[in-house]
Rosetta silent file (secondary structure, phi, psi, omega in degrees, C-alpha in Angstrom):
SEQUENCE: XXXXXXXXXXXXXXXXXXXXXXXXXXXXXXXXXXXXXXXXXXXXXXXXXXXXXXXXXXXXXXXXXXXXXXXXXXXXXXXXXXXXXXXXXXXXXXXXXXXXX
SCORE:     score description
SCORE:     0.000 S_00000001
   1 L     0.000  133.441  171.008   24.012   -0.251    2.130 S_00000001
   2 L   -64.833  143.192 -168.183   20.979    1.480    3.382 S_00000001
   3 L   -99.238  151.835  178.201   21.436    2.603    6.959 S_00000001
   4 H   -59.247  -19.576  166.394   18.776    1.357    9.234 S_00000001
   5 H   -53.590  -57.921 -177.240   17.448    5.260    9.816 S_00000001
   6 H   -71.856  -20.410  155.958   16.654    5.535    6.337 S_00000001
   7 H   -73.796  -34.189  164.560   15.213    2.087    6.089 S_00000001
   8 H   -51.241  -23.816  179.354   12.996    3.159    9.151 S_00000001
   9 H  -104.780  -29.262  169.323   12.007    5.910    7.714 S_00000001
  10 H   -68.644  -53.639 -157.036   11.553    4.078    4.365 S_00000001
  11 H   -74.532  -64.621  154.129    9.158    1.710    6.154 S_00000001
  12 H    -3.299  -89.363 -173.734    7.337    4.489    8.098 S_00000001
  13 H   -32.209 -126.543  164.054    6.597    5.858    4.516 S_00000001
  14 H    45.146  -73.562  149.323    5.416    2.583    3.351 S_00000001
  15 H   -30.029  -82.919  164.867    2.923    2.349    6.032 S_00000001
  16 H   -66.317  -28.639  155.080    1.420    5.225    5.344 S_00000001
  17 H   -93.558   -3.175  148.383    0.921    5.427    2.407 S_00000001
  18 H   -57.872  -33.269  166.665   -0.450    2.221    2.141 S_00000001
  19 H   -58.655  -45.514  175.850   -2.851    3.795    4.809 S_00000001
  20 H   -80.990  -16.555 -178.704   -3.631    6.371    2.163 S_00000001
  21 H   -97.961   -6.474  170.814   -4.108    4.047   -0.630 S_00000001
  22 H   -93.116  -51.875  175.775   -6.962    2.243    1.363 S_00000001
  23 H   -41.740  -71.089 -172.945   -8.544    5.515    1.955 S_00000001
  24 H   -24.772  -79.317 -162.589   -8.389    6.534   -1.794 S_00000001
  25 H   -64.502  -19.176  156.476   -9.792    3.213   -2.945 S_00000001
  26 H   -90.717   18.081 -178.712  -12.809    2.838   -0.492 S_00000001
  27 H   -94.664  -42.335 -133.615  -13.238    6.605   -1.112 S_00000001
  28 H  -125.300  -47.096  169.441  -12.863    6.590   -5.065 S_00000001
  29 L   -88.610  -45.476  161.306  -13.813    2.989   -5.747 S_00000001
  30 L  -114.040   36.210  157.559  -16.331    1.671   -3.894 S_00000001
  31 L  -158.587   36.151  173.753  -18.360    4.533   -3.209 S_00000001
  32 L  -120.586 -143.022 -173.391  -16.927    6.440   -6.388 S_00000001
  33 L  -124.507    7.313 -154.983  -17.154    5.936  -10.249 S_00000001
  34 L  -135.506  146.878  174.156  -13.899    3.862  -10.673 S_00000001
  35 L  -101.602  164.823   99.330  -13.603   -0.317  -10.260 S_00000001
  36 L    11.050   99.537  169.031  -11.404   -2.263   -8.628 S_00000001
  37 L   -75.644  -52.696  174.940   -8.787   -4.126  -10.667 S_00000001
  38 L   -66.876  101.244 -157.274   -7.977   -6.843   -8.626 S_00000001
  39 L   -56.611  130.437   80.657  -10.370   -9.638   -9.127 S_00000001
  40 L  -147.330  -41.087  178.246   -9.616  -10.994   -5.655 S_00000001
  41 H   -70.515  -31.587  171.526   -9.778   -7.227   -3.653 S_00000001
  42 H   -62.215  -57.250  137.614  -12.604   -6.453   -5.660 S_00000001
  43 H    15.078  -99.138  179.505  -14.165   -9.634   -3.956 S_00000001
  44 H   -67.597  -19.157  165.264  -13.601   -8.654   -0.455 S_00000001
  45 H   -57.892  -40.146 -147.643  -15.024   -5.196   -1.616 S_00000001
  46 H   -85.678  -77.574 -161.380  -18.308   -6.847   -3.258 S_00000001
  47 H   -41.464  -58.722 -167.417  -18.643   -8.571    0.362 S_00000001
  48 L  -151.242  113.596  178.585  -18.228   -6.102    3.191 S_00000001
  49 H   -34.898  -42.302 -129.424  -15.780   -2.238    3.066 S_00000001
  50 H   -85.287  -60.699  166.958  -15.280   -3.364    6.562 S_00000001
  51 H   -35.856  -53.506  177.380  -13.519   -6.878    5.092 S_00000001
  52 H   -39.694  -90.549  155.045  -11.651   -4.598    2.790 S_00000001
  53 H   -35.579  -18.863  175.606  -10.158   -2.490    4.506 S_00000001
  54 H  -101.402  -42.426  168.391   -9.108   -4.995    7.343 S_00000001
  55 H   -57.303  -54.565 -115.671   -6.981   -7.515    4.606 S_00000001
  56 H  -102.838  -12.441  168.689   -5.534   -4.973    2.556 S_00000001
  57 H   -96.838  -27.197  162.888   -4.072   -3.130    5.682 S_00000001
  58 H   -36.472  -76.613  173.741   -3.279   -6.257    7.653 S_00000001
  59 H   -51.191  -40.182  160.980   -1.802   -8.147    4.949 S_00000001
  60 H   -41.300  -64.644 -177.818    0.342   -4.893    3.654 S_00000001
  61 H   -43.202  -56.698 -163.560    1.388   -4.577    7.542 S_00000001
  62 H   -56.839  -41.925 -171.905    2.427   -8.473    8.186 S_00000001
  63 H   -71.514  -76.722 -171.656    4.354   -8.336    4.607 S_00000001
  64 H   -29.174  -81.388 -168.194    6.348   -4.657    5.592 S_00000001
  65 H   -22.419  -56.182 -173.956    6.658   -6.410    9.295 S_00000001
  66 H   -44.978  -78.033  153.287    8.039   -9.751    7.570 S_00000001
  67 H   -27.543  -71.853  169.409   10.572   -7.263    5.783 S_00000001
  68 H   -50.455  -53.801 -171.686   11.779   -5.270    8.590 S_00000001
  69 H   -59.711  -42.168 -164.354   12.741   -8.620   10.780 S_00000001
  70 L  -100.329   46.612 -178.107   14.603   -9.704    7.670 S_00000001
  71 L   -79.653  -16.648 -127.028   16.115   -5.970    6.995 S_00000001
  72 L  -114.071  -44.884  171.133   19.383   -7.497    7.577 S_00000001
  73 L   -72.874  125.019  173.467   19.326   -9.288    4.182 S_00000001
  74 H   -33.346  -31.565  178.725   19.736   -7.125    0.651 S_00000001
  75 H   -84.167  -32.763  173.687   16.379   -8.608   -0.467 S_00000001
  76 H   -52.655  -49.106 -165.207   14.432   -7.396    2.358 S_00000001
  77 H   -84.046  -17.472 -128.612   15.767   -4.187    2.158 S_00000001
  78 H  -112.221  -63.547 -151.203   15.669   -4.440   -2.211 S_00000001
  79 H   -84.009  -43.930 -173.970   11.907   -5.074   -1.519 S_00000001
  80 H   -53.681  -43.527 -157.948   10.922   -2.261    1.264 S_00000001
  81 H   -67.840  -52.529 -155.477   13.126    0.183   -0.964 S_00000001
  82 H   -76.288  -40.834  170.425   10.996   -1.456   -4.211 S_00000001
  83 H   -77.167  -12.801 -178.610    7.258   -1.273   -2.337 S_00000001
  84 H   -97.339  -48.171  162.872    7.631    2.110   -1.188 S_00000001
  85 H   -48.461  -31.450 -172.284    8.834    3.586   -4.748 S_00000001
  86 L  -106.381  -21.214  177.791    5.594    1.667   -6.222 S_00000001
  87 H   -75.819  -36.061 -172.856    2.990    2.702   -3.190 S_00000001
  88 H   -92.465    7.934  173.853    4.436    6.540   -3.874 S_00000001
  89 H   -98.674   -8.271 -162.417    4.040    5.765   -7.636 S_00000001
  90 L  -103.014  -52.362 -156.919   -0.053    4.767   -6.265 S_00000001
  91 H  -103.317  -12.909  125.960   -0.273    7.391   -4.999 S_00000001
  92 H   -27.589  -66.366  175.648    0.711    9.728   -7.796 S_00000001
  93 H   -69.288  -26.819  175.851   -1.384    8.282   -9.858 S_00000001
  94 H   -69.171  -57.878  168.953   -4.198    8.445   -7.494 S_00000001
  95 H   -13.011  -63.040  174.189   -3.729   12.420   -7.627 S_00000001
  96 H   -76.213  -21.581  166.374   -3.752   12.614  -11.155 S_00000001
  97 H   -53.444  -60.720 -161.018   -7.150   10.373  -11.254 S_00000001
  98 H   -66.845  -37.349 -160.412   -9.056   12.624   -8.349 S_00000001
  99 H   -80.223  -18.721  165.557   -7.209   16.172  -10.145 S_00000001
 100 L    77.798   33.438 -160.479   -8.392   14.472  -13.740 S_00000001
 101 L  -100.260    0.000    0.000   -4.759   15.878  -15.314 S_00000001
């Protein structure tokens, strides 16, 4: 079992770099060379930054938040453990995009 430090610290992570993956993509995508995959964020891009940028950290937040109250269950923690491993896998990949490797 994950001890609640290291899920706290898991989550922490999480946060931020979701905070960093909204920078990237209103840095790189909509004032860069690169689209938007997701037909629905690409949308809220199209509309307003300002829209963007307010869902995609919101929505991120409420789902981590949702998580943490339910850390106490295997899936909760299964899923924080699973979104943080794929946001730091984002954010790899963003690297190698801006470094062109």
């Amino acid at each position: 079992m994950v001890k609640n430090s290291t899920l706290l610290i898991i989550t922490a992570a999480l946060l931020v770099l979701n905070f960093i993956d909204t920078y990237l993509t209103t840095k790189y995508i909509n004032f860069g060379p690169l689209t938007e995959a997701n037909p629905f964020m690409d949308f809220l891009m199209e509309c307003h930054i300002g829209i963007f940028i307010f869902f995609k950290i919101c929505i991120v937040s409420l789902f981590i938040s949702f998580l943490w109250i339910n850390r106490n269950y295997k899936i909760a923690r299964f899923a924080l453990c699973a979104c943080s491993c794929f946001y730091a896998g984002l954010i790899i990949w963003w690297m190698l995009v801006i470094l062109k490797i």
